[in-house]
C-alpha positions in Angstrom: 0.0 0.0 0.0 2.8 2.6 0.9 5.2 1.6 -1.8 1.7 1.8 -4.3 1.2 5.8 -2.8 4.5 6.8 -3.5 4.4 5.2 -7.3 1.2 7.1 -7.3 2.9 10.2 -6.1 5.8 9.7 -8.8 3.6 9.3 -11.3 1.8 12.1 -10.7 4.9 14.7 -10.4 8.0 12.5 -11.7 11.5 13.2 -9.9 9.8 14.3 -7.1 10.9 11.3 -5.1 14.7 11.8 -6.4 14.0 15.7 -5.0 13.2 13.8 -1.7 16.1 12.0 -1.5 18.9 14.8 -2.9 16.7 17.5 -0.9 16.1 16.0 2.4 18.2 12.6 2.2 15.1 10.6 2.4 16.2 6.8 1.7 13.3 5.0 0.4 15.3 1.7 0.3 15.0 1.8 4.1 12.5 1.4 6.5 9.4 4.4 6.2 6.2 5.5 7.1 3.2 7.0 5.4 0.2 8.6 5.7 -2.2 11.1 3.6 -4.8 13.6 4.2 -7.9 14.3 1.8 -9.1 17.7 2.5 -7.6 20.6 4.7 -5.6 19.7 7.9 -3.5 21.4 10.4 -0.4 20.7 12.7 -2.2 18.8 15.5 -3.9 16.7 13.1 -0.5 15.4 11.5 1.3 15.5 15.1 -1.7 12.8 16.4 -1.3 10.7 13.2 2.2 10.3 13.3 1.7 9.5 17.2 -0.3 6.8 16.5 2.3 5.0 14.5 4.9 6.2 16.4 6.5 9.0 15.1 8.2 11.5 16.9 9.2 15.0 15.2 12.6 15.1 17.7 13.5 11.2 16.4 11.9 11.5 12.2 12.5 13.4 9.4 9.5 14.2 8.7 8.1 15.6 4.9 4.8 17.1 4.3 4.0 16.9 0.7 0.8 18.7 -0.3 -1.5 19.9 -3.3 -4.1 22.6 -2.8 -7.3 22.2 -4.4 -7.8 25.6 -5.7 -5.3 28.4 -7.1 -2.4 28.9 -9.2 -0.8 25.6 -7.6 -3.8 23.1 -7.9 -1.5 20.7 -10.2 1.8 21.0 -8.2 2.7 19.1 -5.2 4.7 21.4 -2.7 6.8 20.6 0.4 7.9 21.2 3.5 8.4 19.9 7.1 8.1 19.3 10.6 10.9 20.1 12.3 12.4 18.8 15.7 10.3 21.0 17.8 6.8 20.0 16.2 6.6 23.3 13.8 6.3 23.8 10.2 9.5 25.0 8.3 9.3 26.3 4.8 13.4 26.7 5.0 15.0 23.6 3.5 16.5 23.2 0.6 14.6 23.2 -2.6 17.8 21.7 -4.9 20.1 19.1 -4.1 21.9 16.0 -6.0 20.8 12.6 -6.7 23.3 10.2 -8.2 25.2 13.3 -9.0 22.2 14.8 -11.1 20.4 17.9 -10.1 17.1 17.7 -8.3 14.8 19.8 -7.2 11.6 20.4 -5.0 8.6 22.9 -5.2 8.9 24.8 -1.6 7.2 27.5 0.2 9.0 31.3 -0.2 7.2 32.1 3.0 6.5 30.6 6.3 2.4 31.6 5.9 1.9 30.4 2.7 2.3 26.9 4.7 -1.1 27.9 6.4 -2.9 29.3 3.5 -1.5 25.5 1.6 -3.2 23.5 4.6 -6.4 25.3 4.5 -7.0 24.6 1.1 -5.3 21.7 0.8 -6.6 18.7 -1.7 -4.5 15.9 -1.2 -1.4 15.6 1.2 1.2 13.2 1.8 2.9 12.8 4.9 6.8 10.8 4.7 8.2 9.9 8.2 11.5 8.4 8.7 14.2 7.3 11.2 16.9 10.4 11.6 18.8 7.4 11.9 18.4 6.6 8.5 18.6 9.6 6.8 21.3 10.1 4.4 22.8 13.6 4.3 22.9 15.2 1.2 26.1 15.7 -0.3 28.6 18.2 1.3 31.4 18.1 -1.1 29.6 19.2 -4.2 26.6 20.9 -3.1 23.8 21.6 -5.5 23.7 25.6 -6.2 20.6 27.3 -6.6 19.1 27.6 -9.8 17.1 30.9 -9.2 20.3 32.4 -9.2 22.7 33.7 -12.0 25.6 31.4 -13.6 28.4 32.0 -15.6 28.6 29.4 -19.1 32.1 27.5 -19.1 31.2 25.1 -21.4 28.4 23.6 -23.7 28.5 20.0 -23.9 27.1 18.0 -27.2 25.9 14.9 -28.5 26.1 14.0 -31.9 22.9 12.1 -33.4 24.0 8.5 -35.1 22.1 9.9 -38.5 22.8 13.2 -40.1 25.8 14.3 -38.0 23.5 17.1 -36.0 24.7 18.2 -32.9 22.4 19.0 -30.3 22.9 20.3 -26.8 23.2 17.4 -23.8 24.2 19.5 -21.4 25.8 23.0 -19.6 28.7 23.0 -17.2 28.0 26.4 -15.4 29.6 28.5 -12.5 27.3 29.8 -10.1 28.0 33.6 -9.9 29.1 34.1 -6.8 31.1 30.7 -5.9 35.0 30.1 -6.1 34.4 29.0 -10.0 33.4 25.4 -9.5 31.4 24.5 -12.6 28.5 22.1 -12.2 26.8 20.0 -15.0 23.2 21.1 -15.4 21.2 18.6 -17.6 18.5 20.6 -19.2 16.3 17.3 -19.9 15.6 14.1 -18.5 17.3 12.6 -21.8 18.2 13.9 -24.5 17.3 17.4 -25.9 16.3 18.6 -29.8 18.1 21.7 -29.3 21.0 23.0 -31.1 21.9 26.3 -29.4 22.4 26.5 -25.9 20.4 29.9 -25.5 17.6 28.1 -25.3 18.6 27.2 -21.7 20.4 29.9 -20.4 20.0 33.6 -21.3 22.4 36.4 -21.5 22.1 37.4 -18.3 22.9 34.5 -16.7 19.8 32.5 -15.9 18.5 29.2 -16.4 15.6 29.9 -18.6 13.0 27.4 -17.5 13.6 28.3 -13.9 13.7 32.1 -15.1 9.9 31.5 -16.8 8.3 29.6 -14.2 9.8 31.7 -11.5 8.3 35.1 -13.2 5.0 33.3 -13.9 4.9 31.6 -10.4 5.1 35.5 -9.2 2.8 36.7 -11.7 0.6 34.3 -10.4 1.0 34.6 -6.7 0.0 38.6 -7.4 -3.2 37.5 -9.5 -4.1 35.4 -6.5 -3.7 38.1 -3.7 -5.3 40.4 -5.2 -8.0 38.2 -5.8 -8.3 36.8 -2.5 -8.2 40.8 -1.3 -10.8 41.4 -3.6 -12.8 38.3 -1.9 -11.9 39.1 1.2 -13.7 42.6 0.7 -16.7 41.0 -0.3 -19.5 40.4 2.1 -21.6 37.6 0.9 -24.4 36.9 3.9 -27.1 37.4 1.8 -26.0 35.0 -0.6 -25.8 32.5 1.8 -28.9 33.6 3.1 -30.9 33.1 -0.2 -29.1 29.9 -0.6 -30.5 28.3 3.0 -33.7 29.5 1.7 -33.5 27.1 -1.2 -32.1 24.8 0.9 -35.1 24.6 3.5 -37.3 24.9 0.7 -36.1 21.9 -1.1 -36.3 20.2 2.6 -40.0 21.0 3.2 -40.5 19.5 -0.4 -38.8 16.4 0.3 -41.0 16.5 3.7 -44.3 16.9 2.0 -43.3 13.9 -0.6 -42.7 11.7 2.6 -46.0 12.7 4.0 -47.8 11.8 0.9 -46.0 8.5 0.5 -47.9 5.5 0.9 -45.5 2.9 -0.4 -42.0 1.3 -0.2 -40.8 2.4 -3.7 -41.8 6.5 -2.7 -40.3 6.0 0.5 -37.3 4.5 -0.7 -36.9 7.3 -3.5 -37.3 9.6 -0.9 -35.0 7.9 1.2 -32.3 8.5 -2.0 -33.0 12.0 -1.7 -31.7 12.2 2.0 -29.0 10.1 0.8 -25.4 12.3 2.4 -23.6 11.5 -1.6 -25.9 13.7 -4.1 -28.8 14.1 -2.2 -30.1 16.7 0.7 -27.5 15.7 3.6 -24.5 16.4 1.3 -26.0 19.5 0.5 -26.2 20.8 4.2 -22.6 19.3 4.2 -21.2 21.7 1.7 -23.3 24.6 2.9 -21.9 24.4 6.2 -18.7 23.8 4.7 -18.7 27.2 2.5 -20.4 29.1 5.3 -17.6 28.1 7.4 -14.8 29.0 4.8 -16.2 32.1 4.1 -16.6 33.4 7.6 -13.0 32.6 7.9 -12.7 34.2 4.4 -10.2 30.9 3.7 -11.3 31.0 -0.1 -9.1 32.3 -2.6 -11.4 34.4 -5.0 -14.9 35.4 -5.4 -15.1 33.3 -8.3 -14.5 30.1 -6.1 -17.4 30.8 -3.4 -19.5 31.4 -6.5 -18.7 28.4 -8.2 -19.2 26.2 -4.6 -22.6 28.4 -4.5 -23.7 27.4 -7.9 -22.7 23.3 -7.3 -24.9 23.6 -4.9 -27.9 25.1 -6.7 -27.4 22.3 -9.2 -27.4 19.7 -6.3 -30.8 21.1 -5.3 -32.0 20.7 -8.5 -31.2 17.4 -9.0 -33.0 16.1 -6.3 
């Protein structure tokens, strides 16, 4: 079951669990232990899980994986830990090696961006493992950040077996402000179809990829406050007002259906209606639930309550 999750989990965001390993020295050779968390969570809530199967922050490394359901990051899987004291920490490092390759990992720029990733969270993972068993991550030839800018020493080709083409396999490149050790950055898993190196590294000095998805990721994280500013602006009681009203309507229906029944087939459709998936007592379920997240204005945009509004008009209406 655990070695199925984390296939699941590679499969989903491949390298992630080389990151794991290079990052935070995970060794998944060795003895570990998982768990995961549908839905939103909070520090307790992991702390009493691991508890239960023994896991101590002070004596386990312990990695909280997690995917929001909403926003900008609703198809990335983002990580960070609990530390020896029982806390969240955003601060570990995002790039490491892996049999001498660079890896990375997707990681929090700020310590409260780890509670606005619980709220919201989707699906989590939760890796636990002995400190014992832990393998640092290399000291010698430490992985250099790629956010940062590098100077080009070399460009290293391959030559395809038909036609003669060279194409660019790799770039040995000298971190701007190190001593001038030059590390191998592989722009691909395999091979690439490129021919000039540009297309990975600009003229000022950054890794383009990283570059792009940096930018966007901040373009992105902008959009989304001033989105949830804009939400959390809004006051929306009388939506949720006129949406219990349709709510208790559809309840007295249901109630006068019952009361008119007179047979086990009206009784049991009733009965379906009721029913907590698609029927009246998941709808109270996710009214309560968007009441709650919008008195703690935990949604991310207005557009978000209004779409959880409208599924539940067209729950109503279905029953």
């Amino acid at each position: 079951m655990r070695y199925q999750l984390l296939k699941n989990l590679e499969n989903y965001k491949r390298g992630i669990l080389r990151g794991l390993r290079g990052c935070l020295g995970f060794d998944f050779e060795k003895d570990i232990i998982l768990f995961e968390v549908n839905g939103s969570f909070t520090l307790n809530s992991l702390l009493k899980q691991a508890a239960a199967a023994g896991v101590k922050p002070v004596n386990y490394q312990i990695a909280v994986i997690t995917r929001p359901e909403a926003g900008y990051r609703r198809d990335e899987y983002t990580s960070f830990i609990i530390d020896k004291a029982g806390k969240f920490e955003n601060k570990i490092n995002h790039c490491g090696y892996s049999n001498n390759n660079f890896v990375s990992l997707n990681t929090f720029h700020r310590k409260s961006d780890i509670d606005d990733a619980r709220k919201n969270a989707l699906h989590t993972i939760i890796i636990c493992q002995s400190r014992d068993l832990i393998t640092a991550p290399c000291r010698n030839n430490p992985a250099p950040d790629l956010m940062q800018r590098f100077r080009l020493k070399n460009v290293n080709y391959y030559v395809k077996q038909y036609g003669g083409q060279k194409y660019v396999n790799s770039l040995d490149i000298i971190p701007g402000n190190s001593n001038g050790r030059a590390y191998e950055y592989k722009p691909g898993r395999g091979y690439s179809d490129e021919v000039n190196y540009t297309a990975f590294i600009d003229k000022s000095g950054y890794i383009t990829s990283i570059r792009r998805a940096d930018l966007k990721n901040r373009a992105a994280a902008i959009t989304a406050a001033k989105k949830q500013a804009a939400y959390n602006a809004t006051n929306n009681d009388a939506a949720l007002a006129e949406l219990k009203s349709q709510i208790e309507n559809k309840k007295a229906a249901i109630i006068a259906e019952l009361q008119a029944a007179d047979n086990h087939e009206a009784i049991n459709a009733i009965a379906k209606k009721l029913d907590f998936f698609r029927g009246l007592s998941d709808i109270y379920f996710q009214f309560e639930l968007l009441q709650e997240k919008d008195n703690a204005k935990s949604l991310p945009s207005i557009e978000v309550f209004n779409k959880k509004a409208a599924n539940i008009i067209e729950s109503l209406n279905k029953i």
